[in-house]
PLY file of the C-alpha trace (Angstrom):
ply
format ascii 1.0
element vertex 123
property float x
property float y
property float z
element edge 122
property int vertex1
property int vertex2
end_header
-8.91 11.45 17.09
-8.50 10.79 20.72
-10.78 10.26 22.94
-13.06 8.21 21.23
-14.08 5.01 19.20
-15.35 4.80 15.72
-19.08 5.20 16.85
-18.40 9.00 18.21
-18.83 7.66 21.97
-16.38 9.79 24.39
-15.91 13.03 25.40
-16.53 14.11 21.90
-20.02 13.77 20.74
-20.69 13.09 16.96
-20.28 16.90 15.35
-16.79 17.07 16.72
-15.75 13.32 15.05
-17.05 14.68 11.31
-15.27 17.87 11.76
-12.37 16.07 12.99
-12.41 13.79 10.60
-12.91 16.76 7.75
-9.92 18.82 9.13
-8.23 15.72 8.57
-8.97 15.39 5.06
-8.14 18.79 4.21
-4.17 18.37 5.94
-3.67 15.40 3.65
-5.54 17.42 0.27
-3.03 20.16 1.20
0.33 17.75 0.78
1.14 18.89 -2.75
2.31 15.64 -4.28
2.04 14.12 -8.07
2.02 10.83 -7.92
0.97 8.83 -4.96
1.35 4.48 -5.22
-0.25 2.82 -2.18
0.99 -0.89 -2.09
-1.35 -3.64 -0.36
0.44 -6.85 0.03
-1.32 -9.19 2.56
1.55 -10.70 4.26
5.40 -9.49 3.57
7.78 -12.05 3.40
10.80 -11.76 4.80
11.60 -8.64 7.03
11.58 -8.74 11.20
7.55 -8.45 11.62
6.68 -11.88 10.06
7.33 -14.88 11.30
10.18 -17.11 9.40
7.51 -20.20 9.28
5.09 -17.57 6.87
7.84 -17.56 4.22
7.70 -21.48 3.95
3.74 -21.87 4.48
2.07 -19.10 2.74
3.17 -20.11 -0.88
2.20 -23.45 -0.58
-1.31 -22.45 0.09
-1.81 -19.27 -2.24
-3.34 -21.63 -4.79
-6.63 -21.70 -2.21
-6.77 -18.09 -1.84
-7.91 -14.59 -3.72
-4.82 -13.11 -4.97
-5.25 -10.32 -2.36
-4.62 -12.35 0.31
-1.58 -13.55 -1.64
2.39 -12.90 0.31
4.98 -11.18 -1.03
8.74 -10.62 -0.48
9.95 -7.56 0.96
12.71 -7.14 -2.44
9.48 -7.81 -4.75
7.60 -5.14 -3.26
10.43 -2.78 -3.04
10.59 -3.65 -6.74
7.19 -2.96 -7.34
7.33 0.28 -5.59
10.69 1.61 -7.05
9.24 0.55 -10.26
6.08 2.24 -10.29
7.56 5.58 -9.11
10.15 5.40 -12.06
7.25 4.76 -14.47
5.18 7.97 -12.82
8.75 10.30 -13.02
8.90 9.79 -16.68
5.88 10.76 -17.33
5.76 13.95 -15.32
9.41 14.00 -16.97
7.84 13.99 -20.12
4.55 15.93 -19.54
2.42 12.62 -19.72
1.41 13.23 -16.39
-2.39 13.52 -15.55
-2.20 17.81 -14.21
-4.05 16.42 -10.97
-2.10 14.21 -8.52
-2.31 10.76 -9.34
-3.33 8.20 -6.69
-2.46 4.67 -7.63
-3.44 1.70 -5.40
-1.80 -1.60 -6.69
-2.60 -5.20 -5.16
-0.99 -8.18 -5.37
-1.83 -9.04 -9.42
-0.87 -5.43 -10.18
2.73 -6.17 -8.12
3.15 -9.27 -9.67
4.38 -8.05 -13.26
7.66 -6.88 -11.24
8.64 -9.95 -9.46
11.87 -11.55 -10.41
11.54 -15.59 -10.15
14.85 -16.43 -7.63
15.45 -12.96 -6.73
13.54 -12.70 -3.41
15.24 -14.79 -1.29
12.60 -17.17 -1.44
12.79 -20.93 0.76
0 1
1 2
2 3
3 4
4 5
5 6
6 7
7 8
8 9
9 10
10 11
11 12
12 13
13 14
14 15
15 16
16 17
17 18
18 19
19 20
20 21
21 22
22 23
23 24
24 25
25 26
26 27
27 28
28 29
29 30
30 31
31 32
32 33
33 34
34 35
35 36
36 37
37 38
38 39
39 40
40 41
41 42
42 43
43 44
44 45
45 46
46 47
47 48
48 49
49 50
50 51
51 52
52 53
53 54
54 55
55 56
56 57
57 58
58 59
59 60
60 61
61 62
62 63
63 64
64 65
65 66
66 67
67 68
68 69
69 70
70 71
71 72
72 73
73 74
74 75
75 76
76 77
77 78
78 79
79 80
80 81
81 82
82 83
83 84
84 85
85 86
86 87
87 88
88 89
89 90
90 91
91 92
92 93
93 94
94 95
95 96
96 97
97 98
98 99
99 100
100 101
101 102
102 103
103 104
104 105
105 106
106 107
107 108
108 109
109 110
110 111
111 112
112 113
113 114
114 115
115 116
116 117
117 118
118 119
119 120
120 121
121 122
């Protein structure tokens, strides 16, 4: 989609942006998968992307803010994620499994059953 901005301004004129956009949507409809988890933290603690400072400020102020805005550790997440995809294996494993791909989008509360209190490295 290069070449122009979200309003269909550029070389391309309006028609070419929705067909781009729908040839788009048919290459990721035609990845074969069966379970898909997208993760939305706010703010990941603790890799090389977020500032040090984050990891000491952000829980002190997630009282004041909507859980989606919350932080989380890199190791919680990964735990999350690993987690989750365990939980959708066994039930493919075991037939469970919905026949249509399964797209699962967790936030922060739906993360937050896997966290392990002392086990993220935390400040």
């Amino acid at each position: 989609m290069r070449g122009h901005d979200s309003n269909g301004r550029g070389p391309w004129g309006r028609d070419e942006v929705r067909e781009d956009h729908r040839r788009e949507g048919e290459g990721v409809e035609s990845i074969k998968f069966d379970f898909l988890g997208l993760y939305r933290p706010a703010v990941i603690l603790g890799n090389s992307n977020t500032p040090g400072v984050l990891g000491y400020v952000m829980p002190l102020v997630h009282w004041a803010m909507p859980s989606k805005y919350h932080s989380i550790h890199k190791n919680d997440l990964a735990r999350a994620m690993v987690a989750q995809s365990e939980l959708a294996f066994l039930a493919i494993s075991r037939g469970n499994a919905p026949k249509e791909a399964t797209v699962k989008i967790l936030e922060y509360k739906d993360m937050e059953p896997f966290f392990v209190k002392g086990e993220s490295d935390e400040p």
